[in-house]
matplotlib code that plots the C-alpha trace (Angstrom):
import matplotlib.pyplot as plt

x = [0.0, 0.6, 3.2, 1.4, -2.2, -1.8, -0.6, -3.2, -0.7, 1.8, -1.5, -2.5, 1.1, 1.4, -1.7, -0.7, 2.3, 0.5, -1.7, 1.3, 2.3, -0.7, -0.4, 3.4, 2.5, 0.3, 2.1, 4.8, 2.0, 0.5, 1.7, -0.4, -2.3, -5.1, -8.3, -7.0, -4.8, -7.6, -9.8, -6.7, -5.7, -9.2, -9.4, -5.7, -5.7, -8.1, -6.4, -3.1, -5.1, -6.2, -3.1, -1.6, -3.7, -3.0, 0.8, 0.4, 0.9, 3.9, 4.8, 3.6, 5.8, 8.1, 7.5, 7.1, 10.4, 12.9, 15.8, 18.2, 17.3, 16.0, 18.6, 19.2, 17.4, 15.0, 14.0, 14.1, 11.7, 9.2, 9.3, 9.2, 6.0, 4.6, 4.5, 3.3, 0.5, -0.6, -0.1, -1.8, -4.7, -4.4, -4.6, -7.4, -9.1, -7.9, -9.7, -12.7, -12.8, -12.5, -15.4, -16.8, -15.6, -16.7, -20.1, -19.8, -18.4, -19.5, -18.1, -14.7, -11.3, -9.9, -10.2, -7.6, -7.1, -5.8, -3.7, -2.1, -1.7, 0.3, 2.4, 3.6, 0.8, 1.6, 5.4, 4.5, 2.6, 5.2, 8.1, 6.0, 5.1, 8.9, 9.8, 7.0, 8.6, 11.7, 10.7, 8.8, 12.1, 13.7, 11.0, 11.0, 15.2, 14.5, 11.9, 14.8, 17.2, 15.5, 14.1, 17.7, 18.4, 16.0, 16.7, 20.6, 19.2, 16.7, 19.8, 21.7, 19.4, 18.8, 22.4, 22.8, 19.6, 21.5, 24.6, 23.4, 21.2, 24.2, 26.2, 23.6, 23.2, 27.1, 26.1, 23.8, 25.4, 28.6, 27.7, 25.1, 28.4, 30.2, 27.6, 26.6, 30.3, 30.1, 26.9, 28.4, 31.4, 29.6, 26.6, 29.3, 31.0, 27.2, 24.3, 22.3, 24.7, 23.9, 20.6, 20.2, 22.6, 19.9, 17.4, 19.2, 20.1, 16.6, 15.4, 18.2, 17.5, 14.1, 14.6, 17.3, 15.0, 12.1, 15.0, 16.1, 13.0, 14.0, 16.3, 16.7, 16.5, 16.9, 20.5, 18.5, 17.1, 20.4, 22.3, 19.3, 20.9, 24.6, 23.6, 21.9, 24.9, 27.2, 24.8, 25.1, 29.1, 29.0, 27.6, 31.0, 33.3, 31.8, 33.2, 36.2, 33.8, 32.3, 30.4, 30.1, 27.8, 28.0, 25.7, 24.0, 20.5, 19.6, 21.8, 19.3, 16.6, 19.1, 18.6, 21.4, 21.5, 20.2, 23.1, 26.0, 27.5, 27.3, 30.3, 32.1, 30.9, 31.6, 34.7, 36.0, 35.0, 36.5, 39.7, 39.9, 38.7, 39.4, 42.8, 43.3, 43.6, 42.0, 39.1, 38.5, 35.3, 33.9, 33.1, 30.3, 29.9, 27.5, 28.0, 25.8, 25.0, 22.1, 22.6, 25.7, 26.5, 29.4, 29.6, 32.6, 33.4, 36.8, 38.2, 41.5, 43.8, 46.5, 48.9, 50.9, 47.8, 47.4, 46.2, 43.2, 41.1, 37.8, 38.1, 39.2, 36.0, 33.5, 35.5, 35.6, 31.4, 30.5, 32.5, 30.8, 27.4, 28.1, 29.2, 25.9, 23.5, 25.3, 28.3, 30.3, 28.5, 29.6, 33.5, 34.6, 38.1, 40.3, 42.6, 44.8, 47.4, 49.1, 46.5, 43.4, 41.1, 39.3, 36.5, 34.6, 31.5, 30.5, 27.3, 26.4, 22.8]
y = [0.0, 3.5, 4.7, 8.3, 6.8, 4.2, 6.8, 9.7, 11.7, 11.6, 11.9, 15.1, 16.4, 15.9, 18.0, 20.8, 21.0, 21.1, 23.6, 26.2, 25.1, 26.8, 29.6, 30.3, 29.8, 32.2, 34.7, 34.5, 35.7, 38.2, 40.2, 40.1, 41.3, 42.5, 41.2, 39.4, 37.6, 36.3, 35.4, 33.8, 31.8, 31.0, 30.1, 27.8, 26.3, 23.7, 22.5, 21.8, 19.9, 17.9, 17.6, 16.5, 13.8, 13.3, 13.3, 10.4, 7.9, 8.5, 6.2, 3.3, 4.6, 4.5, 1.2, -0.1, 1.1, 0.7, 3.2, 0.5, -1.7, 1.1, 3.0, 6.8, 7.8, 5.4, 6.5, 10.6, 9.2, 7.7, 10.2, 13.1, 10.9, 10.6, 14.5, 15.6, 13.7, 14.2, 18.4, 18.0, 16.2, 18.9, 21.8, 20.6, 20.0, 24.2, 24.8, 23.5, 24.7, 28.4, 27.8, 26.6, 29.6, 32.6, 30.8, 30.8, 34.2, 36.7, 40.0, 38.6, 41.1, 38.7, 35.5, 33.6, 31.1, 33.5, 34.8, 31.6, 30.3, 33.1, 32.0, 28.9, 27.0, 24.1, 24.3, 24.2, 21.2, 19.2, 20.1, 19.9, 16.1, 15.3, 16.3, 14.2, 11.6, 12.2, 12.1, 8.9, 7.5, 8.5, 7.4, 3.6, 3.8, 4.9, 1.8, -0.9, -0.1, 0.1, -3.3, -4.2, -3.4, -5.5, -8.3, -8.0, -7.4, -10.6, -12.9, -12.0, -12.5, -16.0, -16.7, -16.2, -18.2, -20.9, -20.6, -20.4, -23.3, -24.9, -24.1, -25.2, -28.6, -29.0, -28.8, -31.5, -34.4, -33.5, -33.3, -36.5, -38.2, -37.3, -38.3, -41.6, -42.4, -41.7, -43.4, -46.3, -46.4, -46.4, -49.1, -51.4, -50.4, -48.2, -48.7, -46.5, -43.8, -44.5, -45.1, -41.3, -39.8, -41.3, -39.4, -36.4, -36.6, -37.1, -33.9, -31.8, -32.9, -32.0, -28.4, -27.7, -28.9, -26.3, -24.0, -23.9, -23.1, -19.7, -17.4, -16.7, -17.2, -15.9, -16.2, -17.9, -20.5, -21.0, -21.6, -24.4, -26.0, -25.6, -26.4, -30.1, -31.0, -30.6, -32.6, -35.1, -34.9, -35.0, -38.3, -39.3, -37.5, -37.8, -35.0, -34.1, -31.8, -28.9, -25.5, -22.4, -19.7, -16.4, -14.3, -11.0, -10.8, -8.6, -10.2, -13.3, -11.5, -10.7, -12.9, -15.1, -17.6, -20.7, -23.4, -20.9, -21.9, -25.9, -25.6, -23.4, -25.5, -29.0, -27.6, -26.6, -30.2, -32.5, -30.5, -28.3, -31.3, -34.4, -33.9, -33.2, -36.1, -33.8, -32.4, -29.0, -26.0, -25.1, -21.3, -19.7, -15.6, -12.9, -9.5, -6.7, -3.2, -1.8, -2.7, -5.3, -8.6, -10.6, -14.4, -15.7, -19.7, -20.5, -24.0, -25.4, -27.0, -28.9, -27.1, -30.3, -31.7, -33.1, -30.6, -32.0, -30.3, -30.7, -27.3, -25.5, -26.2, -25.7, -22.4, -21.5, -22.5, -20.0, -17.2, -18.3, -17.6, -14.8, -13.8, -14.5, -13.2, -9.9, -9.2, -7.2, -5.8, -9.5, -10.8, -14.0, -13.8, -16.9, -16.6, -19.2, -18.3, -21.2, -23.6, -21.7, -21.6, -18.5, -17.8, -14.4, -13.9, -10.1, -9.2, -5.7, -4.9]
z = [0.0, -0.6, 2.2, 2.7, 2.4, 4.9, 7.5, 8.2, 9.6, 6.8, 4.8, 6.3, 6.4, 2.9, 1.8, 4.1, 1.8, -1.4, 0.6, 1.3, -2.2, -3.7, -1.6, -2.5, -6.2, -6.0, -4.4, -6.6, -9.4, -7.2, -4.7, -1.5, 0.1, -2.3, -3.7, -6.8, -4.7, -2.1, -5.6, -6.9, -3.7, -3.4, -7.0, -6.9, -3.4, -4.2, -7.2, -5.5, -3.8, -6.2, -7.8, -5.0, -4.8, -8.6, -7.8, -5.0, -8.5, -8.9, -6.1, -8.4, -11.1, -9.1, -7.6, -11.4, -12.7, -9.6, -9.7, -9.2, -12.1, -14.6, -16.9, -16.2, -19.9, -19.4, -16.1, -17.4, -20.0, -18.1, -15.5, -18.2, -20.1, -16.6, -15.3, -19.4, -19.0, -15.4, -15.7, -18.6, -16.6, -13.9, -16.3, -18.1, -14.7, -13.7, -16.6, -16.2, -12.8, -13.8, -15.5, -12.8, -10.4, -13.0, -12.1, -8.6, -8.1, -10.6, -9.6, -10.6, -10.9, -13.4, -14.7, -12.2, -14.8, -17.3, -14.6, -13.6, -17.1, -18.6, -16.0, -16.7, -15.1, -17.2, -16.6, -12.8, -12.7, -14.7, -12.2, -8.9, -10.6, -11.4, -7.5, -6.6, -8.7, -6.8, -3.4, -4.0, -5.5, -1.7, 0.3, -1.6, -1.1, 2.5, 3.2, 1.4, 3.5, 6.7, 5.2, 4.6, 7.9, 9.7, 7.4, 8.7, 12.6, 12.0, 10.6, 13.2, 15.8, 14.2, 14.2, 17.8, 18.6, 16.6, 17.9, 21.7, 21.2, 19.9, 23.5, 25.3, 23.6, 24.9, 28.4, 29.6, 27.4, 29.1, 32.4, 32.1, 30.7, 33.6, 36.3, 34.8, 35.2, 38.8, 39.1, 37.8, 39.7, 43.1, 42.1, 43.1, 46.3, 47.9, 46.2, 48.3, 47.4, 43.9, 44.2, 45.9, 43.0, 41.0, 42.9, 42.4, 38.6, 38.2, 40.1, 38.3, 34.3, 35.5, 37.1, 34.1, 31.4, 33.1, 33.2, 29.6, 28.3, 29.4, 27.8, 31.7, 34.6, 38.7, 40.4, 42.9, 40.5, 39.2, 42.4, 43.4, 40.3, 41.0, 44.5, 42.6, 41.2, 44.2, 46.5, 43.7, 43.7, 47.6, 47.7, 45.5, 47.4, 51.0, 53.7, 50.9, 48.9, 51.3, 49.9, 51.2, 49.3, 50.1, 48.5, 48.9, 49.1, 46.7, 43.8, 43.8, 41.9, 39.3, 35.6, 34.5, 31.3, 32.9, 33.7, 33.4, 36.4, 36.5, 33.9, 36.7, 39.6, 37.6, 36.6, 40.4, 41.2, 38.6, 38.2, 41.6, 44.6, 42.9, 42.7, 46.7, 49.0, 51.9, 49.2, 49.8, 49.5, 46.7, 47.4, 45.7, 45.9, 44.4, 44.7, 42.6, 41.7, 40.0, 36.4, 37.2, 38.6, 39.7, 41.1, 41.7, 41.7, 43.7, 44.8, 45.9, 43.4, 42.9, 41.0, 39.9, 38.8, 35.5, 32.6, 30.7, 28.5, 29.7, 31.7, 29.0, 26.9, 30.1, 30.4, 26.8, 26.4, 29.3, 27.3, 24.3, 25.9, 27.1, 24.2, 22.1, 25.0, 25.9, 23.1, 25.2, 28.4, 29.9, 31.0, 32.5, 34.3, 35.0, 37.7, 39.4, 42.4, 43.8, 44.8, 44.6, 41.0, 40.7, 38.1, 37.8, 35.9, 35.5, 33.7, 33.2, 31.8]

ax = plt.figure().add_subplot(projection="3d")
ax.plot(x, y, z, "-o")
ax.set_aspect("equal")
plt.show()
């Protein structure tokens, strides 16, 4: 549809122009204020109004012949073709209506038409219809490459959609690879244990799958999960895997991607406790400001243990998230000082 007709606003905007158009024409012929120029402007108003409304096709000519795919001559041509015969339309319709207004007002000063004609009346309506032409031609670039745009804003958007469901597909397998192993490996020396890890697998794939539904999620909500997992790895490692969590209050309303931290927390377990014959404390933190947040994930470590590279992909997914949901209002620090693993999340809104 028709790009002015469609909006009443533009719409009305647009025939105020033809409106002051008129009145500018006529002034131009006769100088104001004096009688001839109130018959005139009476007499001319109206039909800039209608040829406005004539000059409202040349957005289909337009549309017809793009600029981008018609030739330059061409385009003068059918442009040119275009404002002949509608000013030709218009004047035959001024003429007519002076006939018209010699009717309707009969004291007349002088024939308006006569006025406006010896003045290039034709000449007039065939460049008002070629700058109509124009500005139709700008409008229909303006709309492609706001179209263009969104089309660029849409793929990307789909790309990271992609991409992060992608990431997220890497998370469960590994960490259901990971716990079936440890599952398995106590069905033969404490199947209760195993039988509760169960239990507790169960209730996590359940929460997590409820949680990934959602592009995201409350800290609180997401520390119930990390808090899942490591009741699930306590039962393997007995009194040589403790937590602590300190967080402030307020920072648990906050929204996080869901299951960014089970990397972190699997991570400070797998590489951090298993490799200390005393175990050690996970230590979970969460510290916030008004449009930021911080949680911190820090663990004992050996640092003669062996160098896998399991962490480095839990690590590198997280950054990869983070990545795709916030570009670059989001960091992840690493940190290791002699035996103690440090990981920092910052999120800033």
């Amino acid at each position: 549809m028709h790009p002015i007709i469609e909006n009443k606003k533009f719409l009305a905007g647009y025939f105020f122009l033809w409106i002051v158009l008129g009145i500018a024409f006529v002034s131009f012929l006769v100088p104001p204020p004096t009688a001839l120029w109130l018959y005139t402007s009476a007499y001319a108003i109206p039909l800039f109004i209608i040829y406005g409304g004539i000059s409202l096709s040349a957005w289909y000519v337009c549309k017809f012949f793009p600029i981008r795919k018609t030739g330059i001559v061409k385009l003068v041509l059918i442009l040119g073709a275009a404002a002949f015969i509608n000013s030709s339309l218009w004047f035959l319709i001024a003429s007519e209506w002076s006939n018209l207004f010699g009717e309707i007002f009969i004291a007349v000063p002088e024939d308006p038409f006569t006025v406006l004609n010896t003045r290039f009346f034709f000449i007039v309506g065939f460049t008002l219809y070629l700058l109509s032409g124009a500005g139709h031609y700008l409008v229909i670039l303006h709309d492609e490459a706001q179209a263009a745009q969104r089309r660029v804003i849409e793929s990307t958007v789909l790309a990271r959609e992609a991409e992060l469901k992608a990431l997220r597909s890497q998370i469960n397998p590994h960490f259901l690879f990971n716990s079936l192993n440890s599952v398995s490996a106590l069905i033969s020396t404490d199947q209760k244990a195993a039988r509760r890890m169960t239990e507790l697998l169960a209730d996590f794939f359940r929460k997590s799958l409820e949680a990934g539904r959602k592009p995201f999620i409350t800290l609180r909500e997401e520390l119930e999960l990390a808090s899942y997992y490591l009741d699930i790895e306590r039962i393997r490692f007995g009194h040589r895997l403790e937590i602590a969590m300190k967080v402030h209050e307020p920072c648990l309303s906050k929204t996080v991607p869901p299951l960014i931290l089970q990397p972190v927390v699997e991570n400070a377990v797998k590489h951090g406790i298993a490799h200390l014959i005393d175990g050690g404390t996970v230590t979970i933190r969460a510290r916030c400001g008004k449009k930021s947040l911080t949680v911190t994930v820090e663990n004992p470590c050996d640092p003669d243990r062996p160098r896998g590279i399991g962490n480095k992909l839990g690590l590198a997914n997280i950054r990869d998230r983070l990545q795709t949901v916030y570009d670059t209002k989001s960091n992840i620090k690493i940190k290791e000082d002699s035996n103690i693993f440090r990981v920092d999340i910052s999120i800033n809104e």
